[in-house]
TORKOL-4160 file (C-alpha; in steps of 0.2 Angstrom, whole numbers, padded with zeros to 4 digits, m for minus):
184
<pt num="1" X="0522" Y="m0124" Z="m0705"/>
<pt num="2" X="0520" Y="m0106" Z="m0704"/>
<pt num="3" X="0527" Y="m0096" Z="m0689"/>
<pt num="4" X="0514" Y="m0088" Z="m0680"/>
<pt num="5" X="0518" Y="m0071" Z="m0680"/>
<pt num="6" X="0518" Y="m0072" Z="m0699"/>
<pt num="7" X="0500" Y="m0077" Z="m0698"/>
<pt num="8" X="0498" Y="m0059" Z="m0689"/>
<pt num="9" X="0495" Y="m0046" Z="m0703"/>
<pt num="10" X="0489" Y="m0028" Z="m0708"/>
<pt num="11" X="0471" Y="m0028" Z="m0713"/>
<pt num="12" X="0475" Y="m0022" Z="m0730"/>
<pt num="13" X="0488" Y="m0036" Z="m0732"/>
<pt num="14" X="0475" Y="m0047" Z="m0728"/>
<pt num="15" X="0461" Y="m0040" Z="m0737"/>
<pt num="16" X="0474" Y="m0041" Z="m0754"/>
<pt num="17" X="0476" Y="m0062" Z="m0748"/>
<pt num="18" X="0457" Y="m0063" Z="m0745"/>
<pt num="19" X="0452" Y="m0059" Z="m0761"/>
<pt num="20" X="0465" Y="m0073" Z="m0767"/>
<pt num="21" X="0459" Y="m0085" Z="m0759"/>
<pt num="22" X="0437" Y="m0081" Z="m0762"/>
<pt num="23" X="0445" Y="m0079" Z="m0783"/>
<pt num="24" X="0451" Y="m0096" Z="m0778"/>
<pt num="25" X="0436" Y="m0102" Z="m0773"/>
<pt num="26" X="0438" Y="m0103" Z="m0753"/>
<pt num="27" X="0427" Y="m0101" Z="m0744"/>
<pt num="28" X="0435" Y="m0087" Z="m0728"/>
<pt num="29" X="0427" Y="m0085" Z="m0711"/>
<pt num="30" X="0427" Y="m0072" Z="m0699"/>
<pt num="31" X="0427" Y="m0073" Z="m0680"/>
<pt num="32" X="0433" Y="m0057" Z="m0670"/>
<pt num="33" X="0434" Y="m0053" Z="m0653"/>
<pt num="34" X="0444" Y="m0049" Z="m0638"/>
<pt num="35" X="0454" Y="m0066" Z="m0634"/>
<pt num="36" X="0464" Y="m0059" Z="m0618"/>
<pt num="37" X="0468" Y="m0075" Z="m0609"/>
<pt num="38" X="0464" Y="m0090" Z="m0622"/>
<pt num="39" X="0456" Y="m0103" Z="m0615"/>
<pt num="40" X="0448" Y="m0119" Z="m0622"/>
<pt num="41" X="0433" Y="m0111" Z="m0625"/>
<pt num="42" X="0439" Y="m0099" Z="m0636"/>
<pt num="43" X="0448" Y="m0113" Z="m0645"/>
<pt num="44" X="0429" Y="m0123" Z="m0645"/>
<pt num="45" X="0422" Y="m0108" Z="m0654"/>
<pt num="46" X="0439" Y="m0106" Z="m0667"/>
<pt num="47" X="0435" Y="m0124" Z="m0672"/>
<pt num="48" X="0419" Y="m0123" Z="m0674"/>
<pt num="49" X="0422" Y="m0108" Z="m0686"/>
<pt num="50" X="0434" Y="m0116" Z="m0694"/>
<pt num="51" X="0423" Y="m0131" Z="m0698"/>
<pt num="52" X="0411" Y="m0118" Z="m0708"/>
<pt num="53" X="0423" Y="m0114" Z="m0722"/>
<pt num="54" X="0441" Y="m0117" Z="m0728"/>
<pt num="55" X="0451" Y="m0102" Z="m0721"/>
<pt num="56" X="0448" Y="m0095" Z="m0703"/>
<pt num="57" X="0453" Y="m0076" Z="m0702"/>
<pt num="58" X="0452" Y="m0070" Z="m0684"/>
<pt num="59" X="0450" Y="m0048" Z="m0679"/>
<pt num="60" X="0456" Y="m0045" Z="m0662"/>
<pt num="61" X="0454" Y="m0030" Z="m0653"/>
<pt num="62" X="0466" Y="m0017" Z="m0653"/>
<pt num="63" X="0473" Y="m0013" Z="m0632"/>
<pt num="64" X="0464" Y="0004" Z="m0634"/>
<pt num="65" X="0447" Y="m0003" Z="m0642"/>
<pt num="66" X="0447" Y="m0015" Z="m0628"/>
<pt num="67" X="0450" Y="m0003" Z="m0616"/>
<pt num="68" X="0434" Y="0008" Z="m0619"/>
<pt num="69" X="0422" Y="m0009" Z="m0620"/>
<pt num="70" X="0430" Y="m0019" Z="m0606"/>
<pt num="71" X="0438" Y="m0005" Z="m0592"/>
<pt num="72" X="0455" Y="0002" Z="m0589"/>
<pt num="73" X="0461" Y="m0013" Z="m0581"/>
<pt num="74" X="0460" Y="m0024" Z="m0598"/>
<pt num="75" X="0467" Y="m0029" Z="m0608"/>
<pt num="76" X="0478" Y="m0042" Z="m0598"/>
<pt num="77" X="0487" Y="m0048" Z="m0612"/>
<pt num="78" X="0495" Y="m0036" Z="m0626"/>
<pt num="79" X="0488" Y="m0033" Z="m0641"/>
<pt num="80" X="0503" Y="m0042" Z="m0652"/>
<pt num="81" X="0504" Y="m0057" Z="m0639"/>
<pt num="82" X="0487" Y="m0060" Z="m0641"/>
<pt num="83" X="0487" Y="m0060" Z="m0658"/>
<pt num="84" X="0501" Y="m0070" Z="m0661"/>
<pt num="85" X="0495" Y="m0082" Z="m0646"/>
<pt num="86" X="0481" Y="m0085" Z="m0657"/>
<pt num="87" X="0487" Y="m0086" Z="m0673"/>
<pt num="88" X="0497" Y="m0101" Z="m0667"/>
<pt num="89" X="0481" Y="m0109" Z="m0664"/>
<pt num="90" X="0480" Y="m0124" Z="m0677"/>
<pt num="91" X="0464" Y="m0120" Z="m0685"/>
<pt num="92" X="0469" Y="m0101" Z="m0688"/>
<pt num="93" X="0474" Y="m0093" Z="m0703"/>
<pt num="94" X="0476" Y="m0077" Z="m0701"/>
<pt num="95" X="0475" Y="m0064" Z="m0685"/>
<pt num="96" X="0474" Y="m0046" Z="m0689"/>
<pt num="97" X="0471" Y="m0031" Z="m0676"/>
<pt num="98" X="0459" Y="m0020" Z="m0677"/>
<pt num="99" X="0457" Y="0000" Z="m0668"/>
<pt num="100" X="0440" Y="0004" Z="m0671"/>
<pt num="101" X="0426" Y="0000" Z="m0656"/>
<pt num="102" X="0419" Y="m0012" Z="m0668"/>
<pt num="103" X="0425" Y="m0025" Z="m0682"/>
<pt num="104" X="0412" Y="m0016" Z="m0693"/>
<pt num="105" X="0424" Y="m0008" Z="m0704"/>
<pt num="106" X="0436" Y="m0023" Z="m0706"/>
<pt num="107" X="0422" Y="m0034" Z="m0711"/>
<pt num="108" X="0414" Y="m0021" Z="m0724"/>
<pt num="109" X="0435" Y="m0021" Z="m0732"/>
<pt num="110" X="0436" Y="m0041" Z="m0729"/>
<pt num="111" X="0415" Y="m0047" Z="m0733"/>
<pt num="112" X="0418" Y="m0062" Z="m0728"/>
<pt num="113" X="0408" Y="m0078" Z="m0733"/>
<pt num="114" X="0404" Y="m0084" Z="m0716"/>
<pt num="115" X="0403" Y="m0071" Z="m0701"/>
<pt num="116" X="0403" Y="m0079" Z="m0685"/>
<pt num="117" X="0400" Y="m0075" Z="m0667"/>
<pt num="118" X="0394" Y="m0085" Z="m0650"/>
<pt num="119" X="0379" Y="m0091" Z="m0646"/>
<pt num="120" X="0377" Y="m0076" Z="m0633"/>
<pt num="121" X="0376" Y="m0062" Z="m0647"/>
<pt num="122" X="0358" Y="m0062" Z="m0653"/>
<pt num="123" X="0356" Y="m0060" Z="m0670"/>
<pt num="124" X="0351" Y="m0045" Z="m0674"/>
<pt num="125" X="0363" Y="m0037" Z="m0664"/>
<pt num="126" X="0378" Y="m0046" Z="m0674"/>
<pt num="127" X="0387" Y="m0032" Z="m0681"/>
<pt num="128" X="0392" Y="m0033" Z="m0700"/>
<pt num="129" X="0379" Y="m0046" Z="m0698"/>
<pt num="130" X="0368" Y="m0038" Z="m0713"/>
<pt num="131" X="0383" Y="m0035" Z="m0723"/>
<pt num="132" X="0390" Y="m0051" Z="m0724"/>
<pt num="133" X="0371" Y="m0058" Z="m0730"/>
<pt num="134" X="0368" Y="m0043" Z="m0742"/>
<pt num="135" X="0386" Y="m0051" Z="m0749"/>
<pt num="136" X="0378" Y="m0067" Z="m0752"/>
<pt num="137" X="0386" Y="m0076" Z="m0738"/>
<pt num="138" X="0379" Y="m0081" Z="m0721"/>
<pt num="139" X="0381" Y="m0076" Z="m0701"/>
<pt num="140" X="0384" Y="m0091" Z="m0688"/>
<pt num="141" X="0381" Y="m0092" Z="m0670"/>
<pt num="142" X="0393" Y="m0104" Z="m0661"/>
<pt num="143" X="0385" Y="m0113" Z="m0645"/>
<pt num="144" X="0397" Y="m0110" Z="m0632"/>
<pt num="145" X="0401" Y="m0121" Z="m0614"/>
<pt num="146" X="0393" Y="m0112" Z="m0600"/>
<pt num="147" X="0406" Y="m0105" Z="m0587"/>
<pt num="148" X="0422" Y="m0104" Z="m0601"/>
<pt num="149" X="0426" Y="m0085" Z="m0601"/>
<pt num="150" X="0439" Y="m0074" Z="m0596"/>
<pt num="151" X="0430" Y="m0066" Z="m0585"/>
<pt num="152" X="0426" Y="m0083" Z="m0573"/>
<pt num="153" X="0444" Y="m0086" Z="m0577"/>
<pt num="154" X="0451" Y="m0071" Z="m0570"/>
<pt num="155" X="0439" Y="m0072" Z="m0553"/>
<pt num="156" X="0444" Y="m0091" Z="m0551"/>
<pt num="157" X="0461" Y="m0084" Z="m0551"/>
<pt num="158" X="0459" Y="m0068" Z="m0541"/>
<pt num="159" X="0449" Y="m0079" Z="m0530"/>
<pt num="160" X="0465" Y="m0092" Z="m0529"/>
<pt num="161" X="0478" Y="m0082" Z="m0527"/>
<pt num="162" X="0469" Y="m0072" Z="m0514"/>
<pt num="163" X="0476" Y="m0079" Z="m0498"/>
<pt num="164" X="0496" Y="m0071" Z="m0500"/>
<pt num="165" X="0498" Y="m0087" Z="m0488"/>
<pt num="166" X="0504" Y="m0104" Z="m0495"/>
<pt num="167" X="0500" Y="m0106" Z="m0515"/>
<pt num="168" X="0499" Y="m0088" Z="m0515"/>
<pt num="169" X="0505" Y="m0077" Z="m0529"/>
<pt num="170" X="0522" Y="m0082" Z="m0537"/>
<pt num="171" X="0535" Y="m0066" Z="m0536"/>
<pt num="172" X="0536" Y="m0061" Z="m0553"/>
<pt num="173" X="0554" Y="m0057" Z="m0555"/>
<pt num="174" X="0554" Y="m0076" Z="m0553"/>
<pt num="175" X="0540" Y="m0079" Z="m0568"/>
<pt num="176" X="0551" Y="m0067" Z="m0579"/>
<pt num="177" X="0564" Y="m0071" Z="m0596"/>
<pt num="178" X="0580" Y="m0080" Z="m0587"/>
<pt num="179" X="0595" Y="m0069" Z="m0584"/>
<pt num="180" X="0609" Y="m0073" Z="m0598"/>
<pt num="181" X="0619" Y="m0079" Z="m0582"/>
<pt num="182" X="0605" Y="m0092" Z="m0577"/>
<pt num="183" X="0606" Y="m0103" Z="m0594"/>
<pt num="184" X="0589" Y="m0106" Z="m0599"/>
């Protein structure tokens, strides 16, 4: 099995391995988005991505792209933790970030067989979407689970860890890497 921060590549890397494996006869889709805090209903709509093609490549946001869609107090999650959080998913095969606001310009360099996005992203405001069919291959819309996102998950636990009283927030020198002198 392949380590997960192998599976995090440049674009032009990945571009040079998804033209392998299309020569090969795969057939590679793309997903892309933020993926701050994974949560299982990012992990519904990987799977259901993966189940459209043979190889799943994944674009993620870059910190500073994120920043300008999502405000100056996101990303939670680093950009490289993200990714390589992701790519250990089982249905992922590749992770790569990208700087741009958009993915429009990794999916014009990639043309992917299969574009997909949620449910929640009308059609013709899929970006690349036209691309990717003028390419010959096809845009999907994944149903997702109503309430999964990292927005509800980040109220549920603002609004948990609200009260500084019993359950509240843990100190995070104590949630940090163990000292060398505390064993591990």
């Amino acid at each position: 099995m392949q380590e997960a921060r192998k599976k995090v590549v440049a674009r032009r890397t990945l571009k040079r391995t998804v033209d392998s494996l299309k020569q090969a006869g795969k057939r590679v889709v793309f997903p892309n988005g933020c993926f701050d805090l994974l949560h299982v209903g990012h992990v519904h709509c990987l799977e259901g991505a993966r189940r459209r093609g043979d190889c799943l490549v994944v674009g993620i946001n870059s910190d500073a792209s994120m920043q300008k869609m999502k405000g100056p107090r996101r990303p939670i999650v680093p950009e490289k933790e993200r990714a390589e959080v992701l790519a250990a998913v089982a249905c992922v095969d590749w992770v790569t970030i990208f700087e741009e606001p958009d993915p429009l310009a990794l999916i014009s360099l990639l043309l992917p067989d299969v574009l997909v996005k949620g449910a929640d992203w009308k059609e013709e405001e899929i970006i690349g979407a036209d691309l990717v069919r003028g390419a010959g291959g096809k845009v999907v819309r994944i149903n997702l689970k109503l309430g999964l996102s990292t927005t509800r998950l980040i109220e549920r636990i603002l609004t948990r860890y609200a009260d500084k009283g019993s359950g509240g927030p843990v100190d995070e020198a104590a949630d940090s890497e163990p000292r060398a002198d505390e064993g591990g």
